[in-house]
N, C-alpha and C positions, 0 to 999 in steps of 0.2 A: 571562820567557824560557822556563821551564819548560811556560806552558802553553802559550807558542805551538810548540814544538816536540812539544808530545803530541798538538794539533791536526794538526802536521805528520805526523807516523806516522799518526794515522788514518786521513787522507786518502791517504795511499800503500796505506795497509791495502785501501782502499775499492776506489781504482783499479785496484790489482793485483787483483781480483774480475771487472773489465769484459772482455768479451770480446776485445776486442783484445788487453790485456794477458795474458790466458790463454792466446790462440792463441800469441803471440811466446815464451811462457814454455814451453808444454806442446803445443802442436801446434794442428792443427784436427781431429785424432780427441778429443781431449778433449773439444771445447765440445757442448753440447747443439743442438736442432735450431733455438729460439729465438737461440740466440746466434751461431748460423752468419748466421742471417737479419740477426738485429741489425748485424751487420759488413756483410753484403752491403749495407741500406737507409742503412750510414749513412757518408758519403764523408769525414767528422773526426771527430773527438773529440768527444763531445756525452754525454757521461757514460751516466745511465740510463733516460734518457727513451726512447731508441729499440728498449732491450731491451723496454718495459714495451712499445711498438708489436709487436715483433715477437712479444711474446708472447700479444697481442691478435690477431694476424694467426690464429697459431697455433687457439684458439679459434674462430673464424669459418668457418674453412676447413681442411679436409682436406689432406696435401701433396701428394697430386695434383692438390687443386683448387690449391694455390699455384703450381706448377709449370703446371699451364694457363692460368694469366689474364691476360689480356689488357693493353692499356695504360690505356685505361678502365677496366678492375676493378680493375686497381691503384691507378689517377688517384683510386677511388670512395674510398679506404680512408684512414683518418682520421691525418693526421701525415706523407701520401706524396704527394707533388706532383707535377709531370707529366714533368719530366724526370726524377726516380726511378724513376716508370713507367717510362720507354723503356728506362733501364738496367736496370732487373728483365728484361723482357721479352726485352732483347738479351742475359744473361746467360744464363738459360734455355734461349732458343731455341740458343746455342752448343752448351749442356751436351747437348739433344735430337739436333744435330747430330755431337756425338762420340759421344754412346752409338751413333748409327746407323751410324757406322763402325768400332764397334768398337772405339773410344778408351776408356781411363779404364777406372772400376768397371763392370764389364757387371749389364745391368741381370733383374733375376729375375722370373718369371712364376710365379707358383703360382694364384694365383686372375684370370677378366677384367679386373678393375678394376689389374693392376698395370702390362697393356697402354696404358694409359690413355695417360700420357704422352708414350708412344710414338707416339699415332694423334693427337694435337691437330691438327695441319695438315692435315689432312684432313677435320676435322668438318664446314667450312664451304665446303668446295669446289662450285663451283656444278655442276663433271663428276662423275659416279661413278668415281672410283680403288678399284682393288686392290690392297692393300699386303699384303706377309707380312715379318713376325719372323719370323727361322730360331735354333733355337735348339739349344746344345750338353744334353748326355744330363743336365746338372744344373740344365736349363730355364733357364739363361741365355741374353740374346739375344746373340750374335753378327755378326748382320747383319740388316738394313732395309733395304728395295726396292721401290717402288712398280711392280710388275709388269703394270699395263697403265690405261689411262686414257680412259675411254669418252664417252656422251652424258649428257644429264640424268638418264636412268634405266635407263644398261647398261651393263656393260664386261664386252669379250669378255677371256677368259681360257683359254687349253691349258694342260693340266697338263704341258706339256714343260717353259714356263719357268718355273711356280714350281717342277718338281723339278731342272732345271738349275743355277738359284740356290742349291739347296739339297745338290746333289752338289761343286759348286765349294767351298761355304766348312764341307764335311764336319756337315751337321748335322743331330740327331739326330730335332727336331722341328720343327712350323711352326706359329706362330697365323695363320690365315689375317684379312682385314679389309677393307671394303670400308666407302665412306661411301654414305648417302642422303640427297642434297641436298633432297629431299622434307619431311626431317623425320620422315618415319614410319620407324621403326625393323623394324619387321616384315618379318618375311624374305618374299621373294616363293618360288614356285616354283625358277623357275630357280637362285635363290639356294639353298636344300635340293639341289636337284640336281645342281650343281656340288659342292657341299662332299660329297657322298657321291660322287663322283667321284674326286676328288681323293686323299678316306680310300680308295679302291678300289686306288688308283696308290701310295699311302703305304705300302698294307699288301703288295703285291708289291714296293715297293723298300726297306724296312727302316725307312722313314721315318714318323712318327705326325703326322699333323693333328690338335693336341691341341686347336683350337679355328676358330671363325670369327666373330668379331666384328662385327657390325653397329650402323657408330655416325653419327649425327647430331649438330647443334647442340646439343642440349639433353639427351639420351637416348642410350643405347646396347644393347646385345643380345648376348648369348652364346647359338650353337646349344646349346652344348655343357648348359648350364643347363636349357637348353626342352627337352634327350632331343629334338633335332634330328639331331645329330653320331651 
C-alpha cells in the first residue's frame, strides 16, 4: 500500500511539470517557448512526448521560421500530422492577423528580420504588393496595410497614401515592403527611387522611413543594410 501510494505522488509530481498543468497553475507567462508550442501541437493529454516534439521543432527552426511555415512544412515535421498542420497554420495566420490590427501584444521592429512575420502573405504573390508597418516612436507596429497592388513586376505607389495611413493612425515611423514574384530580391531602379522619395516626404513631415524591405519566396532584402536608404 505504501509503495503504491509513493508511486502515486510521483506521478502527480511528474504531471504537475507538464505544461498544461503549469499554465492552469501559473499562467502562460510562466511556460517557456517549447512548452507554449507543446500545448498548441497537442489537442489531450499525451504526457512528454509532444514537449520532446516541440522542443525538436525549436532546434530545426528559428521562431520566425515556425511562425511562417506552411501546412506542408508542418505536414514534413516528424510526430505532426496533417490536420495538426492546418491547426498550426490557422492559429498563426489569426495571431498575424491581429497583430495587423492592432490586437494583442504589438509586435517590435529593431532589426529586418523581425518584419518577417509580418510580410509572409506576401512572399508568394504572383502580383507585386506594397505593404507598410506603421510604427509608434518605441518601433512598435501599430498598423498593417497593403497600400497598393500592382502587375507581375510593378506597383504604382504616391507618397500621399502611405503618409495618409500613417497621419490617421499617429505614427512615428514606417517599414516600407514590397514582394518579387520573380524571385530576385534585388531592388530595381525605380525601387531606390521611390524609397528616397518617400524618406524626402518623411523628413518634411516628421515621419522616418526606417526601412524598405524587399522580399521573395525564398530571400529577402533590407535597403536599409545595402546603404540604399
Amino acid at each position: 500500500m505504501e509503495a503504491n501510494s509513493t508511486r502515486a505522488a510521483r506521478k502527480n509530481d511528474r504531471n504537475d511539470q507538464l505544461p498544461r498543468e503549469r499554465l492552469l497553475r501559473c499562467g502562460p507567462e510562466a511556460l517557456g517557448n517549447s512548452e507554449l508550442l507543446a500545448l498548441a501541437l497537442c489537442t489531450g493529454y499525451r504526457g512528454r512526448h509532444v514537449l520532446e516534439v516541440a522542443e525538436e521543432i525549436f532546434k530545426q527552426y528559428r521562431k520566425e521560421e515556425i511562425v511562417a511555415l506552411d501546412v506542408a512544412g508542418w505536414a514534413r515535421i516528424k510526430g505532426v500530422g496533417l490536420a495538426k498542420a492546418t491547426q498550426m497554420v490557422a492559429a498563426f495566420e489569426l495571431a498575424r492577423r491581429g497583430l495587423g490590427k492592432g490586437m494583442g501584444l504589438r509586435h517590435t521592429i529593431s532589426r529586418p528580420q523581425d518584419a518577417l512575420p509580418l510580410l509572409d502573405d506576401i512572399r508568394e504573390q504572383r502580383r507585386e504588393y506594397f505593404l507598410c508597418l506603421y510604427l509608434n516612436a518605441r518601433n512598435q507596429v501599430i498598423h498593417r496595410e497593403v497600400i497598393s497592388i500592382g502587375s507581375l513586376s510593378a506597383s504604382i505607389v504616391h507618397p500621399r497614401e502611405v503618409f495618409q495611413v500613417a497621419i490617421a493612425h499617429s505614427a512615428a515611423g514606417i517599414v516600407l515592403s514590397h514582394n518579387h514574384p520573380s524571385g530576385d530580391v534585388s531592388p530595381s531602379r525605380d525601387d531606390i527611387e521611390l524609397t528616397r522619395r518617400l524618406v524626402r516626404a518623411g523628413q518634411i513631415m516628421g515621419i522616418d522611413i526606417l526601412d524598405h524591405i524587399v522580399i521573395a519566396t525564398d530571400d529577402m532584402l533590407s535597403l536599409k543594410e545595402c546603404g540604399l536608404l
